[in-house]
Structures are given as C-alpha cells and as structure tokens.
Backbone bond lengths (Angstrom), bond angles and torsions (degrees), N, CA, C in turn:
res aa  C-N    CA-C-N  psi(-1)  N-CA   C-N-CA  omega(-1)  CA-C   N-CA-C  phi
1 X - - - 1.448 - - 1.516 110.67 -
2 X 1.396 117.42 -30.12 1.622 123.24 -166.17 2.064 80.21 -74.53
3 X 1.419 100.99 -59.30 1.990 70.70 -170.95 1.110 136.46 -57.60
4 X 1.279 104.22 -25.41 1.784 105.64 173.85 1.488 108.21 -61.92
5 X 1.289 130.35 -18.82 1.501 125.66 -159.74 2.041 94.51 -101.26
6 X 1.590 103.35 -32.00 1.827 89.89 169.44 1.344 106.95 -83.75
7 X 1.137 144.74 -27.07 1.639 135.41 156.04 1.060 87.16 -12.15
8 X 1.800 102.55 -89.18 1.906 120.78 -144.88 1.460 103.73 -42.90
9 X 1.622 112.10 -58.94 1.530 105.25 -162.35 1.697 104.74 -60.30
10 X 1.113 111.28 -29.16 1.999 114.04 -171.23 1.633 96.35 -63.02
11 X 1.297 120.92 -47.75 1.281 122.72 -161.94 1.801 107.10 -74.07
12 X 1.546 104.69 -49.28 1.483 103.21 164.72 1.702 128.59 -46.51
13 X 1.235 95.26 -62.07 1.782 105.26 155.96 1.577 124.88 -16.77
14 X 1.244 104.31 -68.63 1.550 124.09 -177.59 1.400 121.57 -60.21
15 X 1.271 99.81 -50.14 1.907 134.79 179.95 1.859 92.96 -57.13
16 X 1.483 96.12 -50.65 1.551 106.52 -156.51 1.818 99.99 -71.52
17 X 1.367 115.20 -42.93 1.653 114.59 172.89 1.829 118.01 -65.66
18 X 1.840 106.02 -46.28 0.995 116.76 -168.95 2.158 97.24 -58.75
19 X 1.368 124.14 -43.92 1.255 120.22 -169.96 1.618 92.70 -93.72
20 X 1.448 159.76 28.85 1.049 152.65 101.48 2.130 120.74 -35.45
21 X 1.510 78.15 -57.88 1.445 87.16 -179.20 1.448 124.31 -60.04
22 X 1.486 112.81 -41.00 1.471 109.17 -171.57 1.228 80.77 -91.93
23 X 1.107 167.10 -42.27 1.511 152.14 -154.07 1.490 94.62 -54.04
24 X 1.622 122.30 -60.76 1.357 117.59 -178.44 1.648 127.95 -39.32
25 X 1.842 85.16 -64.35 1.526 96.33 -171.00 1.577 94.27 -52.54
26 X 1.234 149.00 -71.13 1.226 142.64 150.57 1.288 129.34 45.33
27 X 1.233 97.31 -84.94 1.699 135.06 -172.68 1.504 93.82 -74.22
28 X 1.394 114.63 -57.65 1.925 117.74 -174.60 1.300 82.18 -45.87
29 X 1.685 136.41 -88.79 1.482 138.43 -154.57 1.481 112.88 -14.72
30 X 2.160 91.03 -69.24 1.223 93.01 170.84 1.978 152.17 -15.89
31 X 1.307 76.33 -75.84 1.553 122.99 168.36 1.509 93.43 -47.00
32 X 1.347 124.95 -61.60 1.396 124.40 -170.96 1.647 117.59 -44.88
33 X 1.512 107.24 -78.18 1.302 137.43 133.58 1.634 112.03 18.20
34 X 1.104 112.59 -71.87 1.670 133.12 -157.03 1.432 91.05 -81.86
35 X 1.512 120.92 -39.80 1.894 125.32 -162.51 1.543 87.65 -59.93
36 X 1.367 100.94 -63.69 1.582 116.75 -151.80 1.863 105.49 -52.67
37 X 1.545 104.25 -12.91 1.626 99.34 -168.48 1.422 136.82 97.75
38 X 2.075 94.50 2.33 1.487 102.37 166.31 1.664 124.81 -93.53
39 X 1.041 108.38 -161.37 1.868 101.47 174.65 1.959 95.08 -128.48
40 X 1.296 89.01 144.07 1.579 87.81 172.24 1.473 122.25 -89.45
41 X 1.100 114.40 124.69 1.579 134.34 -172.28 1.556 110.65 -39.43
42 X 1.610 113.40 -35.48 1.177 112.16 -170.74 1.385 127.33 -103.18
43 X 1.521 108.98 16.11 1.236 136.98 168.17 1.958 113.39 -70.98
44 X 0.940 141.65 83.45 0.939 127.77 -179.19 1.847 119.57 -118.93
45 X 1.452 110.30 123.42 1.298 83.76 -165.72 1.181 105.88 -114.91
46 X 1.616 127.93 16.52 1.780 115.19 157.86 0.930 115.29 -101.57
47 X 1.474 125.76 -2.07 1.500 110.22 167.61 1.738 112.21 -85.04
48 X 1.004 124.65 -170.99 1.376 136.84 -161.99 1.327 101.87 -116.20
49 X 1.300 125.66 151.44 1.782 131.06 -171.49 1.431 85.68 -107.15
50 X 1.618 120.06 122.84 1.612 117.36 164.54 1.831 103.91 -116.85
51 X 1.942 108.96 37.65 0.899 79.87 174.03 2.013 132.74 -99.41
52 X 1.254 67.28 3.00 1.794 92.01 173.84 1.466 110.09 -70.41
53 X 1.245 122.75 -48.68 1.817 122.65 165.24 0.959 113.18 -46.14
54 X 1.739 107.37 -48.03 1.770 96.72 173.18 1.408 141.28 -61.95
55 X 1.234 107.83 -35.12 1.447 121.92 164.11 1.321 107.13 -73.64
56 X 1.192 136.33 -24.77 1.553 119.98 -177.45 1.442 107.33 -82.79
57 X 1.285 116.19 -20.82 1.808 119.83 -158.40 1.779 81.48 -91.21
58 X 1.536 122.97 -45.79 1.213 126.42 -159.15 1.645 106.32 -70.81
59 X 1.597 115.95 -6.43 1.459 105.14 -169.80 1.490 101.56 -121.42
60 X 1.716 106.08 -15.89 1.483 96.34 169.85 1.597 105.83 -72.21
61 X 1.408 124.90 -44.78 1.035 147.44 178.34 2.009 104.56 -31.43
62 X 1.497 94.79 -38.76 1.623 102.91 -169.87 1.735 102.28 -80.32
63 X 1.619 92.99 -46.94 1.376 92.05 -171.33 1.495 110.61 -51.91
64 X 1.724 125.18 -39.34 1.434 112.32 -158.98 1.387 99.10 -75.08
65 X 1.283 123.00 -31.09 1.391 123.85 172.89 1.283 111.55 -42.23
66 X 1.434 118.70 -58.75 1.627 103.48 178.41 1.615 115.73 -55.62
67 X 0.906 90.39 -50.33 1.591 105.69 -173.46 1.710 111.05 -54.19
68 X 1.244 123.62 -22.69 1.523 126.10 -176.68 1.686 95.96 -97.06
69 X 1.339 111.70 -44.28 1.682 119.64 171.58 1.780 104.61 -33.03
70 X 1.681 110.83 -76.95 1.290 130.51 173.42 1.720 100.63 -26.27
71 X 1.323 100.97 -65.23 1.622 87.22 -175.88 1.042 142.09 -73.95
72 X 1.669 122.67 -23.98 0.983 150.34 177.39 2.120 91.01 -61.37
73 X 1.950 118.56 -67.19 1.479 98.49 -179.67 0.888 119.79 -60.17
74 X 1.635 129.22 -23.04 2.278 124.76 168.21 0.979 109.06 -35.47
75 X 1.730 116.83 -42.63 1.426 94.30 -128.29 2.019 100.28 -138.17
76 X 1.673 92.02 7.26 1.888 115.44 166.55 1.469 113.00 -128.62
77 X 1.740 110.39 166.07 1.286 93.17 149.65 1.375 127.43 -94.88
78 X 1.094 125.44 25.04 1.510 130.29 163.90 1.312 109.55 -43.37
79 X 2.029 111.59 128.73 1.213 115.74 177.92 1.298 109.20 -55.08
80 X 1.375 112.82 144.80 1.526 121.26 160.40 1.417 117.57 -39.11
81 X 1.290 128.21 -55.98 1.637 115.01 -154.63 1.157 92.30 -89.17
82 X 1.103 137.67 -19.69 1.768 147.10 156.72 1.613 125.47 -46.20
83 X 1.195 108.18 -16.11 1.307 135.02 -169.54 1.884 108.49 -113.54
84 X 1.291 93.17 -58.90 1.371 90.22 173.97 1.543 135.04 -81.97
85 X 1.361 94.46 -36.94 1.947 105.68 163.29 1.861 100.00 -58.49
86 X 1.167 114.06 -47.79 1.838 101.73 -157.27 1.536 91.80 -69.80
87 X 1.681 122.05 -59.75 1.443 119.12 -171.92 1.742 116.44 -40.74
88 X 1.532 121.93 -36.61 1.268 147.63 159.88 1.216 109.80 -40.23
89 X 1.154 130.92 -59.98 1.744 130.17 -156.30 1.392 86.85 -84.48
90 X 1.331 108.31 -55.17 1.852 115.94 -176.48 1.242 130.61 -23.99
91 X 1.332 101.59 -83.84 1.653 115.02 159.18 1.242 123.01 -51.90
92 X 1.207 112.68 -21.26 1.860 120.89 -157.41 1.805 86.41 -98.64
93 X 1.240 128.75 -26.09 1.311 131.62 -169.74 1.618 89.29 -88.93
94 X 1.592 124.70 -71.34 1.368 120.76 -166.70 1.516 120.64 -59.09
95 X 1.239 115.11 0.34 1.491 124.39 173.61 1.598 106.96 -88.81
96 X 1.437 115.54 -55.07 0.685 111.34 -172.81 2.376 122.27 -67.77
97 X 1.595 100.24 -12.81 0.884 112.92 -171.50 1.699 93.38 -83.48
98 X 1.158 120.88 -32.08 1.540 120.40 -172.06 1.910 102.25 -84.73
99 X 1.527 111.59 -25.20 1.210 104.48 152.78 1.674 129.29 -32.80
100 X 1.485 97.79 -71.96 1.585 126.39 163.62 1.751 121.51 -21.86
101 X 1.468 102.09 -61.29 0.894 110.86 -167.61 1.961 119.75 -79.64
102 X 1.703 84.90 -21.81 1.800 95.76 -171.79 2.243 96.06 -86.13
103 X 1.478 95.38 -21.21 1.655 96.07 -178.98 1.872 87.77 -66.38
104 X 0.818 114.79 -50.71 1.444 127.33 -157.12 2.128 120.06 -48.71
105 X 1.365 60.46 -50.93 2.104 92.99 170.07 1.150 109.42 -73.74
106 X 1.586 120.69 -27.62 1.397 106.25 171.43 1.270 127.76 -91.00
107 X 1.064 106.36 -51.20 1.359 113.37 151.89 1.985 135.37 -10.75
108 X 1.566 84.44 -56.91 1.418 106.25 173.63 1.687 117.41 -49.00
C-alpha cells in the first residue's frame, strides 16, 4: 500500500510542476500576442468553459476508483495495484467520457 501512495505523490508532483510550467509559458504567449495587437484565439466569451465539469467528473470519477479498488482487495485476491490502477483508469476514463458527452448535449 506504501507504494501505491509514492506513485500518487511522484505523479502529483510532476503533473503539479509540468501544469505550473506551461501555464506560464502560456500566459507569456498570451501576453505576447495582445502587445503585438492580435486577439488570442482561445479567448472565447460565448461559449461556456466546461473545464471545471471536467475536472470535477474526472476526480469524482478517481475517487470511486479508489474506493471500488479498496473493495474489490477486502473482499478478492486480486493484487492490490491491480485493483487500484484498473478501478482508477476506469472510472477516471468513464467520467471523463460522460464529461464528453454532457459538453456535447450542450453544445447542441
């Protein structure tokens, strides 16, 4: 159980610098962009931002994964990280697919 938990923090870590970093370079582009007298493409202000649904559907999505993982090793002998990585991608995939589909519907 202790390795599955330095995975997570190593992977958070990385995730957490790697989306620091491009957030910057990002913003510099931005910033660039706007000096020179253009508009940035990814500015849009009648459409709707669904990227907050996504991350919320994508982390409940994670949480049940752990949480079905947990039960799945109680209550099998299914290896642990076997249990918790697959329940993980699972949920963390079908959330994000119901993301998809609710951007989709709205949109419409």
């Amino acid at each position: 159980m202790e390795h599955i938990s330095e995975v997570f923090i190593t992977a958070i870590v990385f995730a957490g610098i790697y989306s620091v970093i491009r957030l910057l370079v990002h913003r510099k582009e931005r910033i660039m962009l706007i000096e020179k007298g253009g508009s940035s493409p990814e500015i849009k202000m009648d459409l709707p931002s669904f990227s907050a649904l996504k991350f919320g559907l994508l982390f409940i999505g994670v949480g049940i994964g752990i949480l079905a993982g947990s039960i799945i090793v109680a209550t099998t002998v299914l290896i642990p990280e076997v249990a918790y990585f697959s329940m993980i991608f699972l949920f963390g995939g079908l959330a994000l697919v119901i993301s998809h589909l609710l951007e989709k519907k709205e949109k419409n």
